[in-house]
SEKOLTI-105747 format. One line per 10 residues: their letters; for each residue x, y, z of N, C-alpha, C. Coordinates in steps of 0.1 Angstrom, whole numbers. Example, Ala and Ser with C-alpha at 12.3 -4.5 7.8 and 13.67 -1.06 7.14 Angstrom:
<pts>
as = 132,-57,78,123,-45,78,132,-33,78 ~ 128,-22,71,137,-11,71,129,0,79
</pts>
This chain:
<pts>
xxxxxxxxxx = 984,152,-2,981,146,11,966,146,14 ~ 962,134,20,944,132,25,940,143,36 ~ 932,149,34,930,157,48,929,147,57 ~ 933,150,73,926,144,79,911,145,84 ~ 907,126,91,898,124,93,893,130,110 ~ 879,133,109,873,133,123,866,122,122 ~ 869,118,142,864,109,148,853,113,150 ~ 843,103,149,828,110,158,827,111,169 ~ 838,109,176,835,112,186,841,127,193 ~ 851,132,173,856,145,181,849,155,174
xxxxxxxxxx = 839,149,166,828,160,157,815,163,169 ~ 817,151,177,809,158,188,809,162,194 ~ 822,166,200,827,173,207,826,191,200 ~ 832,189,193,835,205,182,821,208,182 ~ 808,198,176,795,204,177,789,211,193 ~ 790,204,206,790,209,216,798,226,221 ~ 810,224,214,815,237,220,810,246,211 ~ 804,248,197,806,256,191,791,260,192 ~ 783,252,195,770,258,198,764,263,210 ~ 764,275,214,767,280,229,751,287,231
xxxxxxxxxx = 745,281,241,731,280,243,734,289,256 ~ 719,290,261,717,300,276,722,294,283 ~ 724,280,286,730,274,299,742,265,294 ~ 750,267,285,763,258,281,773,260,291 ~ 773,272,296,785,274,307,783,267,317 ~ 772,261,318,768,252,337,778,238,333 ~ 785,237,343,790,226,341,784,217,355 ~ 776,221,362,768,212,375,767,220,385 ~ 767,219,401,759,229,407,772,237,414 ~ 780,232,416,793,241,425,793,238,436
xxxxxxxxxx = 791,227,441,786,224,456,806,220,461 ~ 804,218,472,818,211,480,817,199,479 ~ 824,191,488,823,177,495,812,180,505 ~ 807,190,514,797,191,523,782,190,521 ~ 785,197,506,770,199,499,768,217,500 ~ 778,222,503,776,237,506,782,243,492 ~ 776,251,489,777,258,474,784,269,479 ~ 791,270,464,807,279,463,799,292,460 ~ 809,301,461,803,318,455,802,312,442 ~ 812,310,434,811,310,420,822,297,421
xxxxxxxxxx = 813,289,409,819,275,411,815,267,393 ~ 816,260,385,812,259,379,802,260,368 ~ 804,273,367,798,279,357,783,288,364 ~ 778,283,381,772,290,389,772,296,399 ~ 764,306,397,773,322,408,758,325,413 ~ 759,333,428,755,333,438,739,318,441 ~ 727,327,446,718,313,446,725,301,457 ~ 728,305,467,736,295,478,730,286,484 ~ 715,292,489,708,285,495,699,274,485 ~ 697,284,471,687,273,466,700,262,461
xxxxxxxxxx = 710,266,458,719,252,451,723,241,459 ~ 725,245,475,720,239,487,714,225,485 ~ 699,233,482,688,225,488,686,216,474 ~ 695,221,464,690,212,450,706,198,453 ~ 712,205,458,726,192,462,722,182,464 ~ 712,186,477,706,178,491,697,165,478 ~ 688,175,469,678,164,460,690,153,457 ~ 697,157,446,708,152,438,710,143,442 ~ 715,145,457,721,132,464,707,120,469 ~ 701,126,470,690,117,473,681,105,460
xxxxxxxxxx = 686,115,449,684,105,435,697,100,433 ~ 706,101,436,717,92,434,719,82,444 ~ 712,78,456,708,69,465,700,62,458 ~ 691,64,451,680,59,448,669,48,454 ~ 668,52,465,655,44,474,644,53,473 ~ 643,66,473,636,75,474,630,75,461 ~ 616,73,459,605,72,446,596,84,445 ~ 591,94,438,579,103,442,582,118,449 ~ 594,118,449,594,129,460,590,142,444 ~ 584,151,451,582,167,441,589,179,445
xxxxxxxxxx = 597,182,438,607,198,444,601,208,434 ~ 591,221,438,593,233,432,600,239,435 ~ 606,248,417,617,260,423,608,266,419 ~ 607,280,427,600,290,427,607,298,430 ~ 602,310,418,611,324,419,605,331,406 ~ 610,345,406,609,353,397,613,350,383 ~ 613,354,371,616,353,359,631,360,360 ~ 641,349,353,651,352,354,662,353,366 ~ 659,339,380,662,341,387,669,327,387 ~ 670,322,377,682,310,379,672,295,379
xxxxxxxxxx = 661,293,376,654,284,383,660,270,370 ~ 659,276,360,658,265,350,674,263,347 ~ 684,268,353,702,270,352,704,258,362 ~ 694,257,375,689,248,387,692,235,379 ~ 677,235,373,678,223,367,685,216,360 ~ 696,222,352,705,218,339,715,214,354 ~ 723,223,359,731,216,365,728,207,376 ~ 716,202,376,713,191,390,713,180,374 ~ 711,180,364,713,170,352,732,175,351 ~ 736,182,349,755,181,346,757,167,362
xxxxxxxxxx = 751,172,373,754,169,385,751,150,390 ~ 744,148,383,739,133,379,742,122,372 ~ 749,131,358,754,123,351,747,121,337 ~ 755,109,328,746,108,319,740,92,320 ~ 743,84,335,737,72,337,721,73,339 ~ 720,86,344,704,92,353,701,95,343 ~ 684,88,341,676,97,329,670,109,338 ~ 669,121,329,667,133,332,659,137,321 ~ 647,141,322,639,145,311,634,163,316 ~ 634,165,303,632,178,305,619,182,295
xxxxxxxxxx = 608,188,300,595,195,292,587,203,296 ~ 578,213,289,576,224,293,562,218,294 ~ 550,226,305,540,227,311,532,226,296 ~ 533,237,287,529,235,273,526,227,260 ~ 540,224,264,540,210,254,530,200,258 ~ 520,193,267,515,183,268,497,188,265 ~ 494,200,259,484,204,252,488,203,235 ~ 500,202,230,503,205,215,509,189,208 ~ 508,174,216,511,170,211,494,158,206 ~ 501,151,200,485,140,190,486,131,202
xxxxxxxxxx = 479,133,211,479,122,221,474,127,236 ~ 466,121,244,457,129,255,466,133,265 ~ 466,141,272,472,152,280,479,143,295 ~ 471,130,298,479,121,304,485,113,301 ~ 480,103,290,489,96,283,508,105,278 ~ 505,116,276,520,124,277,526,121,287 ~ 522,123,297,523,128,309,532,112,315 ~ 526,106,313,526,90,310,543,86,309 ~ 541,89,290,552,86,287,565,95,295 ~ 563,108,299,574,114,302,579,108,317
xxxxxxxxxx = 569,104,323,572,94,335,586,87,331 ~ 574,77,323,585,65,323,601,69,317 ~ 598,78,305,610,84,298,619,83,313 ~ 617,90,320,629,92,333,632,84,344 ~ 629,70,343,633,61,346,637,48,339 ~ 648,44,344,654,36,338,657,24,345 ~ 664,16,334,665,0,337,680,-3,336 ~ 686,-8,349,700,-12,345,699,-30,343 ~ 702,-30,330,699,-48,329,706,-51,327 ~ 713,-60,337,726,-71,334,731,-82,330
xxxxxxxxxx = 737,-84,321,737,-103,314,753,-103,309 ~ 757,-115,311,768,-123,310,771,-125,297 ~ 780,-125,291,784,-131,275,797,-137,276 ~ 798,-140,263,814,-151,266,822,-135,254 ~ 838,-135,261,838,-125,254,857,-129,249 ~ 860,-127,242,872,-130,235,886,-119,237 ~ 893,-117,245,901,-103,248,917,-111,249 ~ 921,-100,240,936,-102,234,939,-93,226 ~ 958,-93,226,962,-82,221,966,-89,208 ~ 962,-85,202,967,-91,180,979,-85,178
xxxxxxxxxx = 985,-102,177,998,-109,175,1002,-106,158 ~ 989,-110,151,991,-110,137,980,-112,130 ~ 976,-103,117,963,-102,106,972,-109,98 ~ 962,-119,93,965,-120,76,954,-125,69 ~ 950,-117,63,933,-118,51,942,-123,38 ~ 933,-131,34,943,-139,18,932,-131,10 ~ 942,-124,1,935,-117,-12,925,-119,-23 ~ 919,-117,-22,904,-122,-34,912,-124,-45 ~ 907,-138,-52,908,-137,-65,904,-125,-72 ~ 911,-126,-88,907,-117,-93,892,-117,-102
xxxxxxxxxx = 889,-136,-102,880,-139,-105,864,-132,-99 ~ 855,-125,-108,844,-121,-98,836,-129,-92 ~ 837,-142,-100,825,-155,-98,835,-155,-88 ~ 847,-158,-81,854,-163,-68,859,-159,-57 ~ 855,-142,-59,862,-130,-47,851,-129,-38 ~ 836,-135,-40,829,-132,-32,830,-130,-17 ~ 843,-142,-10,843,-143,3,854,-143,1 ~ 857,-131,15,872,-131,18,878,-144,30 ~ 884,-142,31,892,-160,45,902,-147,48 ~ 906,-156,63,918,-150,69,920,-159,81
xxxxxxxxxx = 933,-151,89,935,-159,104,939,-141,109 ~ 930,-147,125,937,-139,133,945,-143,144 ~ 957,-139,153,967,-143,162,961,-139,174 ~ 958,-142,184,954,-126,197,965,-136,210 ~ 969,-130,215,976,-136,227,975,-129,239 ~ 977,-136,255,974,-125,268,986,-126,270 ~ 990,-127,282,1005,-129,292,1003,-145,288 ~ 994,-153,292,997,-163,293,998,-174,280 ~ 989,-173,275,985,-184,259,980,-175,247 ~ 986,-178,234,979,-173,226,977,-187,215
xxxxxxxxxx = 962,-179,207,957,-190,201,955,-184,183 ~ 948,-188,178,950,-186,161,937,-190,158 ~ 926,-179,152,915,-179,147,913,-175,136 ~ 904,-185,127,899,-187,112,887,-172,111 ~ 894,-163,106,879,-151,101,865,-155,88 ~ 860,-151,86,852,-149,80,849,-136,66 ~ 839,-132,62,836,-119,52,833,-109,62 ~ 822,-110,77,818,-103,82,828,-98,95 ~ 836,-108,100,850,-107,108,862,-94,103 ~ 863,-100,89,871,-92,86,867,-79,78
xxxxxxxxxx = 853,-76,77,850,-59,73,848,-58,85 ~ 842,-62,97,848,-55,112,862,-53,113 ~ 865,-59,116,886,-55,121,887,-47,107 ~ 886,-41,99,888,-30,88,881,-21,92 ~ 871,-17,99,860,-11,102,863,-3,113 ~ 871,-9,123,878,-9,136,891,-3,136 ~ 898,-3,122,913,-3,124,923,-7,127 ~ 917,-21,132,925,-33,139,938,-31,135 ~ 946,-35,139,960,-34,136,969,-41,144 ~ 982,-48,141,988,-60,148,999,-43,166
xxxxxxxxxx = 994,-54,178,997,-41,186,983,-35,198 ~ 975,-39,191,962,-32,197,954,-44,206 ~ 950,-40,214,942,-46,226,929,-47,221 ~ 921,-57,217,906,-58,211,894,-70,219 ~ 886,-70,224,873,-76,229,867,-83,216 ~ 862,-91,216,856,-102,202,843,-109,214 ~ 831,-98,211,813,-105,220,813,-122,207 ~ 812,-132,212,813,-147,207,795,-144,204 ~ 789,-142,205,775,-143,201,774,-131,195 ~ 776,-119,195,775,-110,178,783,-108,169
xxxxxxxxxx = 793,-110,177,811,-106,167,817,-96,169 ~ 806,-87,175,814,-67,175,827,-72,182 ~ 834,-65,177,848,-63,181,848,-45,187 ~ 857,-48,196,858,-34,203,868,-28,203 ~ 878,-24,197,892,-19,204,896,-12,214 ~ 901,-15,224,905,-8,241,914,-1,236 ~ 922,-3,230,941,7,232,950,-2,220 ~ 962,8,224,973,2,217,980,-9,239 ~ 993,-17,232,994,-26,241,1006,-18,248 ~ 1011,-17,257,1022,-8,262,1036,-14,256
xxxxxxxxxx = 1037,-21,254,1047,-33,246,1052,-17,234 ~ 1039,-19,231,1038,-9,216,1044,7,218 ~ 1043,8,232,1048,23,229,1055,31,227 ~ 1068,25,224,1076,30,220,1079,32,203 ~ 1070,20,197,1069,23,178,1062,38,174 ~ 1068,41,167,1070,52,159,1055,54,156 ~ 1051,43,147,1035,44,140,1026,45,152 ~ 1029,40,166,1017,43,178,1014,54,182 ~ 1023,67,185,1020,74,190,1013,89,183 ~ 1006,90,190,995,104,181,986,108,198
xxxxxxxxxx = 982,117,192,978,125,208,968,115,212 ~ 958,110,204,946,99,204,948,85,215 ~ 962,87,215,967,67,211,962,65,230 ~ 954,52,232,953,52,243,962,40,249 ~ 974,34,257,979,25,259,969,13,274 ~ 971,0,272,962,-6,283,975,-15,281 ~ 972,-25,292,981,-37,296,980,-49,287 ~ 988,-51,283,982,-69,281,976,-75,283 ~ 962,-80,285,952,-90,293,958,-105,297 ~ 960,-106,310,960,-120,315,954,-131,314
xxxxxxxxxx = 956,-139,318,946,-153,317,946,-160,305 ~ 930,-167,307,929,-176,293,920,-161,282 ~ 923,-165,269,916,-152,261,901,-157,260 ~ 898,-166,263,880,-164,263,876,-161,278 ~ 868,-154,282,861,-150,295,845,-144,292 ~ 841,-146,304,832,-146,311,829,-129,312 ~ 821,-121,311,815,-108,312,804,-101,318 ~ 803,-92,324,789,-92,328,792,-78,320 ~ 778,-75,311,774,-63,302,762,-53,307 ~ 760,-45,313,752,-37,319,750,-26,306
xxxxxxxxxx = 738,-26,307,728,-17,290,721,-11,303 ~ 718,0,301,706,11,306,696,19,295 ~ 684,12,298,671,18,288,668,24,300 ~ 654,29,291,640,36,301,633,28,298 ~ 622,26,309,610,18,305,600,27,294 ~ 602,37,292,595,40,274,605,37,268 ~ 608,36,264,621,25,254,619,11,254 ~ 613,6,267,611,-4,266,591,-8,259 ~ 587,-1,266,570,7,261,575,1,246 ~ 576,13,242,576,13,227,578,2,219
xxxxxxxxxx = 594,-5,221,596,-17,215,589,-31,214 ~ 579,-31,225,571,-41,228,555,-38,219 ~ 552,-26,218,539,-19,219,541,-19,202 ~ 549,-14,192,550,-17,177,555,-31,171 ~ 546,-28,161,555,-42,154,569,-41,143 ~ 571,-26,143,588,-23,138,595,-24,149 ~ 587,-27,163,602,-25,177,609,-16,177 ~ 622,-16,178,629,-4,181,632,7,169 ~ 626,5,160,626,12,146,618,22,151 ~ 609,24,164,597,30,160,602,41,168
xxxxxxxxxx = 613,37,178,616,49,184,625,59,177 ~ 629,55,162,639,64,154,629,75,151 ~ 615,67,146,609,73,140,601,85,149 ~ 597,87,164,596,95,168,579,93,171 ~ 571,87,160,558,89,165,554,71,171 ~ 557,81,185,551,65,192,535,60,192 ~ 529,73,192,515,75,196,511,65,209 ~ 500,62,210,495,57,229,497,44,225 ~ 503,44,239,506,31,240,493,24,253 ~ 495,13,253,480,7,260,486,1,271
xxxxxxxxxx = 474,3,284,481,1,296,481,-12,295 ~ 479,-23,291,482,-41,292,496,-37,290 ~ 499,-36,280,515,-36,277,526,-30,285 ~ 525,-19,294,529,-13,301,529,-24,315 ~ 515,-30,320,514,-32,331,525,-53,330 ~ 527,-56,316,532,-69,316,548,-64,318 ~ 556,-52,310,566,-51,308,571,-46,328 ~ 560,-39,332,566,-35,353,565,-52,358 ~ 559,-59,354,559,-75,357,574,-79,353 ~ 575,-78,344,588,-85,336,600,-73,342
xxxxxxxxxx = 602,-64,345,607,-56,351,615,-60,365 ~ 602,-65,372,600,-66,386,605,-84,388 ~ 603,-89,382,607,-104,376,624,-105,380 ~ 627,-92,367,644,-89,364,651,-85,379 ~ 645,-78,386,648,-72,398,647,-88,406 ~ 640,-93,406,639,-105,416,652,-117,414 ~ 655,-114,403,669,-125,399,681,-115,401 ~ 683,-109,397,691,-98,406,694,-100,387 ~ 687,-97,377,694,-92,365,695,-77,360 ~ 681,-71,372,681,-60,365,676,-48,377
xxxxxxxxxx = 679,-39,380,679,-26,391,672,-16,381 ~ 660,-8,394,657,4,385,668,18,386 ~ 667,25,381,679,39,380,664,50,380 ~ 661,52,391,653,64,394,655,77,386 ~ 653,83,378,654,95,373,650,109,377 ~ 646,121,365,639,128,376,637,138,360 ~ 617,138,362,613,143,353,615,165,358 ~ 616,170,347,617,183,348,608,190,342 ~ 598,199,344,581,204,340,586,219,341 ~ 590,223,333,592,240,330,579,247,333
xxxxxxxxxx = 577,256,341,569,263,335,551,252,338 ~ 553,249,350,543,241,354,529,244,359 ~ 530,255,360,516,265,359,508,266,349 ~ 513,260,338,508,259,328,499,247,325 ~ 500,237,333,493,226,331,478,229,338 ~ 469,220,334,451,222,342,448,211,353 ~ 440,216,359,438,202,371,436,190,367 ~ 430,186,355,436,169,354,446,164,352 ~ 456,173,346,470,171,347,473,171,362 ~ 473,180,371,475,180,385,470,168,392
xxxxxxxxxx = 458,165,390,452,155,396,454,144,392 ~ 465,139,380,469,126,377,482,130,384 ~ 492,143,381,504,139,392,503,140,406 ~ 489,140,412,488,135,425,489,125,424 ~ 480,114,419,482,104,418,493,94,413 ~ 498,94,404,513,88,396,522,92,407 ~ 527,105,416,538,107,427,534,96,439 ~ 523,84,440,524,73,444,523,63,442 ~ 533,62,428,538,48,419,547,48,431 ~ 556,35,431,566,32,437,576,32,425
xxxxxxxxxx = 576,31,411,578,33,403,581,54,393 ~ 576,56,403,577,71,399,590,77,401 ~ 593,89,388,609,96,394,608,105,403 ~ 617,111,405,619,126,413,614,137,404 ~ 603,147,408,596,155,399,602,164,402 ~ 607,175,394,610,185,397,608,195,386 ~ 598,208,394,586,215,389,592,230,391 ~ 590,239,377,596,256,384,583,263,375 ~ 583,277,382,572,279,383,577,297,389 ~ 571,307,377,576,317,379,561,326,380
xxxxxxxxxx = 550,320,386,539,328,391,539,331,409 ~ 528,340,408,526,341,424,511,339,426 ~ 502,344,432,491,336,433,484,343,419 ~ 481,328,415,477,328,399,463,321,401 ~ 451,320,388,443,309,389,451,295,382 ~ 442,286,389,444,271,387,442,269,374 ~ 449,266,359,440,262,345,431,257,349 ~ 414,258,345,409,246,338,400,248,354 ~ 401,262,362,394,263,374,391,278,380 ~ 384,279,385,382,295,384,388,302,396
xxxxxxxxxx = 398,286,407,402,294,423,416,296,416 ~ 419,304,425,436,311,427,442,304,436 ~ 456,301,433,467,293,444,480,295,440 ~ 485,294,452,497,298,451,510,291,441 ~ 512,298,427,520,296,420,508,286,409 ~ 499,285,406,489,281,400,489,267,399 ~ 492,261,416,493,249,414,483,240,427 ~ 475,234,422,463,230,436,471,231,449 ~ 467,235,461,471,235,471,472,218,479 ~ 464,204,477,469,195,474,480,190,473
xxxxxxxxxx = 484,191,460,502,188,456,513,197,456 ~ 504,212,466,517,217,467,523,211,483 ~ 511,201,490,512,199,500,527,190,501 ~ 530,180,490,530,170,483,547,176,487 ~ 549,187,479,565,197,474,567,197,485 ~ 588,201,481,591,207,489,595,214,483 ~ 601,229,482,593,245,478,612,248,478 ~ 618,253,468,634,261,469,631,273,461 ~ 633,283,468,628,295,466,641,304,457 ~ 641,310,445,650,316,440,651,332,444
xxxxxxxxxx = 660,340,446,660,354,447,670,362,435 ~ 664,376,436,668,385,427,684,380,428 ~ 697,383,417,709,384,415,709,398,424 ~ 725,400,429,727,415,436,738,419,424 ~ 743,432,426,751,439,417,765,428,412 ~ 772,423,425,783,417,422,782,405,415 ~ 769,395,418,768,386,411,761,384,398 ~ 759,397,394,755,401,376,763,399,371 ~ 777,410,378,788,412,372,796,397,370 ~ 793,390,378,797,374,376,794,369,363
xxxxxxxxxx = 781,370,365,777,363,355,776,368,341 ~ 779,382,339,778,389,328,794,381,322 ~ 804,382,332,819,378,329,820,363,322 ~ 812,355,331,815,342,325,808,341,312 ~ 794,347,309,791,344,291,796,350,287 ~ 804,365,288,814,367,277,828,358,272 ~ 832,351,288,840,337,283,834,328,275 ~ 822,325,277,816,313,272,815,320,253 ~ 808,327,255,803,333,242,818,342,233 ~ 829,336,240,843,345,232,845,356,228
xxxxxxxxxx = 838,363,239,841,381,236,846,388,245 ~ 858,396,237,865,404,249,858,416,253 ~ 857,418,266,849,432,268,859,443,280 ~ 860,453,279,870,463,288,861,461,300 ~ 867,468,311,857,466,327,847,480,324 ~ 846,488,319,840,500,322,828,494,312 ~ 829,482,304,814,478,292,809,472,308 ~ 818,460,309,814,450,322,801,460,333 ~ 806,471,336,806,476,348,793,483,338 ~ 788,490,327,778,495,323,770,484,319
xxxxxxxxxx = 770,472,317,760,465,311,753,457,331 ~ 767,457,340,760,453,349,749,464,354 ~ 755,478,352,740,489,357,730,487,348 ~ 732,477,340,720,480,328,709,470,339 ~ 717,457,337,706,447,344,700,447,357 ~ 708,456,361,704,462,375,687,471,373 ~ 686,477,363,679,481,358,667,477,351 ~ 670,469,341,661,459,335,659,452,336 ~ 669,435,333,668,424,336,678,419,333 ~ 688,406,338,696,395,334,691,391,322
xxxxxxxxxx = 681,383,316,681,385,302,684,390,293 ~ 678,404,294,683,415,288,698,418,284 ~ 701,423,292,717,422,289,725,412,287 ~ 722,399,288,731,386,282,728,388,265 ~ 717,392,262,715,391,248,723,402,241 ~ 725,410,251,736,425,241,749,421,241 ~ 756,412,249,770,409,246,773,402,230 ~ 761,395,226,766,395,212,767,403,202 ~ 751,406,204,752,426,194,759,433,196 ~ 763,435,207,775,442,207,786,437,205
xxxxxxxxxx = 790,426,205,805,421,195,804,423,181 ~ 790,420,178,790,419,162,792,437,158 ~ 786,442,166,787,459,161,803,460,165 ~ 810,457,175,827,458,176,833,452,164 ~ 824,442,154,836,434,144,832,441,131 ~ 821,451,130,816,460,119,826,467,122 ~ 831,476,125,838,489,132,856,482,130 ~ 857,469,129,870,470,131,874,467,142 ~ 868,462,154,876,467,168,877,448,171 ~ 887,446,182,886,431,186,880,435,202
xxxxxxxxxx = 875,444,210,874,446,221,858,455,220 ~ 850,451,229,840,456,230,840,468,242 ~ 842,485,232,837,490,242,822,497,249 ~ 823,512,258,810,514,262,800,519,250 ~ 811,523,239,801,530,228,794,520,222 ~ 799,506,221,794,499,213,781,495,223 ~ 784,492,239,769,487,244,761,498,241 ~ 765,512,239,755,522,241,745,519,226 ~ 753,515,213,750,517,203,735,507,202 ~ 737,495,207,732,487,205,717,486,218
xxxxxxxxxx = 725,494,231,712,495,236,701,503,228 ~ 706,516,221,696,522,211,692,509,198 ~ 697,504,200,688,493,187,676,484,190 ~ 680,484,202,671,468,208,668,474,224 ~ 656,476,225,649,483,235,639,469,249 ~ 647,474,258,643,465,271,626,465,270 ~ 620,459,283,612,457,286,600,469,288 ~ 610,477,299,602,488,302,601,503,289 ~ 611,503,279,611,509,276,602,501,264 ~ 599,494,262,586,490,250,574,494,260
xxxxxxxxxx = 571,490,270,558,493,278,558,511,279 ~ 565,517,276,563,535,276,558,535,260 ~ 566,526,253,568,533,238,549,528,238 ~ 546,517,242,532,510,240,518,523,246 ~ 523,526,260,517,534,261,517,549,253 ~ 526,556,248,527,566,243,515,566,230 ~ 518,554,218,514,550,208,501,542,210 ~ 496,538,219,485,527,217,479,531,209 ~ 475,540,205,461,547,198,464,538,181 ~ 478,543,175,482,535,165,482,519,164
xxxxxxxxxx = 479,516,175,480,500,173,469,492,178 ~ 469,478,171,456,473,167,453,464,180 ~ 437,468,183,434,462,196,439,461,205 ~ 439,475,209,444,479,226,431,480,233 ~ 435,484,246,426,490,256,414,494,253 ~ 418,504,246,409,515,246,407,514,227 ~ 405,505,227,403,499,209,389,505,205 ~ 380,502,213,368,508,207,364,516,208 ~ 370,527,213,369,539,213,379,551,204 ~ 388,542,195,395,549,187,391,547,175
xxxxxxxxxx = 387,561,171,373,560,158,382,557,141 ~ 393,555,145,407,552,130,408,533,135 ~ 403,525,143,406,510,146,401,504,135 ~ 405,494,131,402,482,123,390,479,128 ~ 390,477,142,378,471,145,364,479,144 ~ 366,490,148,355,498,146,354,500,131 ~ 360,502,121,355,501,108,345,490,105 ~ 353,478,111,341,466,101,333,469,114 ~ 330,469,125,317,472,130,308,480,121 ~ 313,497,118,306,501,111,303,498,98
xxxx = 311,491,90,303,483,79,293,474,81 ~ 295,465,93,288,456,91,269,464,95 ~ 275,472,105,258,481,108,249,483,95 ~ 263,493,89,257,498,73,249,491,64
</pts>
């Protein structure tokens, strides 16, 4: 017997669950119908107020009149800021472009520090463009492909007829070589509900026909049933595609076109081309073929950027064309990059004018314990309450990162040992392996003297560095 086959679309799925990242458990923000956030709701636990005020954004980008607006989350390391942002993207959808990049990345790529900046704009906004086709929808009556000669000089082209019929008329179509390795491609089969685009050919299959559902060969957990389509079998369609205008950038701006976005290096694109394609954009919007889909770019770690970065997203947050910015930022008064004043959260006082500001706070005991519970679901490990209840004193202690990272070490040390259940000995084992924050900052101070270029480096007569000094004197 053939093994069975996976669908791609259930290899994608299997690849999603099986790779369990820091924020896989967020399934979006936990809000009500009011906009008021749950204790623990979808994968996020306490943070009421800031999930609140990130609802309030949400809904204001899913309105989409609103262009420009800037939201910093501000808060401590490890206070939920960037869990924020994945679930205001779970909370949006996958219609909304949502871009996500770090303050850093726009110093490390082959391309000037605005022009990035540029593209990631546009990356998060998008184009819903809509056009009509003539489209072919019926449920298949009957296949019949006539068999290739055996002759090679004569098998080149296959022939066939297909049957498709609605409730009302059915008609009888002559296939082709390219017709019929689609419908084989597709699985077509006499019983099934299929779409035929008259200008490319793609064939689509919707379902099996409810007629069908009672045959033997239909049913399998997969099988999806739809109605018979009424009317005449050719109609009329409207087909709505959603790009970004870098998607659109790009394809215009190379001469491979859309090849060039497989290939990843766009490199700069030139503002003529940019400023014809918001014409032709704006053109599409005036015939009513095409709407923009406001997005909302996401800047990790935005203290990282220098004032001409800042002082271009002053400027660009007054495109009318601009997304929803949304900036986190785990400093307090820092210096500005690229300037010698200090401001709060190292960001010009200017565009912080610009924000509006959702402040994150420490986790309390109960809602560690939350959250310690749900990645041991996520991450498939059983743990007794008394591990629960010591790993929550742990982070109480150290930090919420810290102890998300021991629930695996410590499974993996419960599956050395034999055990399916993680207990206190095993957290204890593994806290001796892998040493928190504070307890590296004692071990640092204890030892500095042993280690290369500390403090007090040139004054410790065994340093690297003082050797080659003294050679080089010699």
């Amino acid at each position: 017997m053939s093994d069975p086959k996976i669908r791609g679309e259930e290899a994608r799925d299997i690849t999603r669950i099986e790779r369990i990242g820091a924020h896989s458990h967020i399934r979006g923000l936990g809000l009500d119908d009011a906009l008021e956030a749950r204790n623990q709701s979808q994968g996020m636990v306490g943070q009421k107020e800031a999930r609140t005020a990130a609802g309030v954004v949400v809904q204001m980008i899913k309105e989409g009149k609103i262009a420009g607006r800037c939201v910093l989350l501000a808060g401590g390391p490890g206070t939920g800021k960037t869990a924020i942002a994945m679930a205001m993207a779970q909370a949006l959808g996958n219609e909304t472009p949502f871009t996500m990049i770090a303050g850093s990345e726009i110093f490390s790529l082959e391309m000037s520090k605005t022009e990035a900046l540029t593209q990631a704009f546009r990356r998060s906004i998008g184009v819903r463009i809509k056009e009509e086709t003539e489209m072919i929808e019926g449920e298949v009556v009957e296949i019949n492909i006539e068999r290739p000669s055996s002759n090679p000089a004569q098998s080149k082209g296959k022939t066939g007829q297909l049957v498709l019929k609605t409730s009302d008329m059915e008609s009888t179509f002559d296939l082709g070589q390219k017709m019929i390795d689609s419908l084989q491609k597709e699985k077509v089969q006499v019983g099934d509900v299929i779409t035929i685009d008259k200008a490319t050919g793609r064939i689509n299959k919707l379902g099996r026909s409810f007629v069908r559902s009672k045959d033997y060969d239909a049913m399998s957990q997969n099988t999806r049933f739809v109605q018979t389509p009424e009317g005449e079998l050719s109609k009329r369609k409207e087909v709505v595609h959603t790009v970004t205008l870098h998607e659109i950038d790009v394809i215009n701006s190379r001469q491979q076109g859309f090849l060039a976005l497989f290939a990843g290096d766009t490199g700069e694109i030139k503002a003529e081309v940019r400023e014809q394609i918001d014409q032709r954009v704006a053109e599409w919007r005036e015939e009513g073929k095409g709407e923009i889909v406001p997005g909302v770019l996401f800047i990790d770690e935005v203290h990282m950027l220098d004032i001409e970065c800042f002082s271009w997203l002053n400027r660009a947050l007054e495109s009318p064309l601009a997304p929803v910015v949304v900036m986190a930022s785990n400093r307090g008064i820092s210096r500005i990059r690229g300037t010698h004043y200090k401001s709060p959260h190292g960001i010009p006082i200017d565009l912080l004018d610009r924000m509006v500001i959702i402040t994150t706070k420490q986790y309390s005991d109960v809602e560690l314990r939350k959250i310690i519970t749900i990645r041991c679901e996520e991450e498939d490990v059983e743990m007794d309450e008394r591990s629960v209840d010591l790993l929550t004193a742990l982070g109480m202690k150290t930090s919420l990162r810290y102890v998300l990272q021991l629930i695996t070490t410590a499974n993996l040390v419960t599956q050395k040992r034999g055990g399916s259940t993680v207990t206190v000995d095993d957290i204890k084992r593994v806290y001796t392996l892998f040493i928190d924050l504070r307890r590296s900052v004692e071990f640092l101070q204890q030892h500095e003297k042993e280690f290369l270029f500390g403090e007090e480096d040139v004054e410790v007569p065994n340093s690297f560095r003082t050797r080659i000094e003294g050679e080089e004197v010699a």
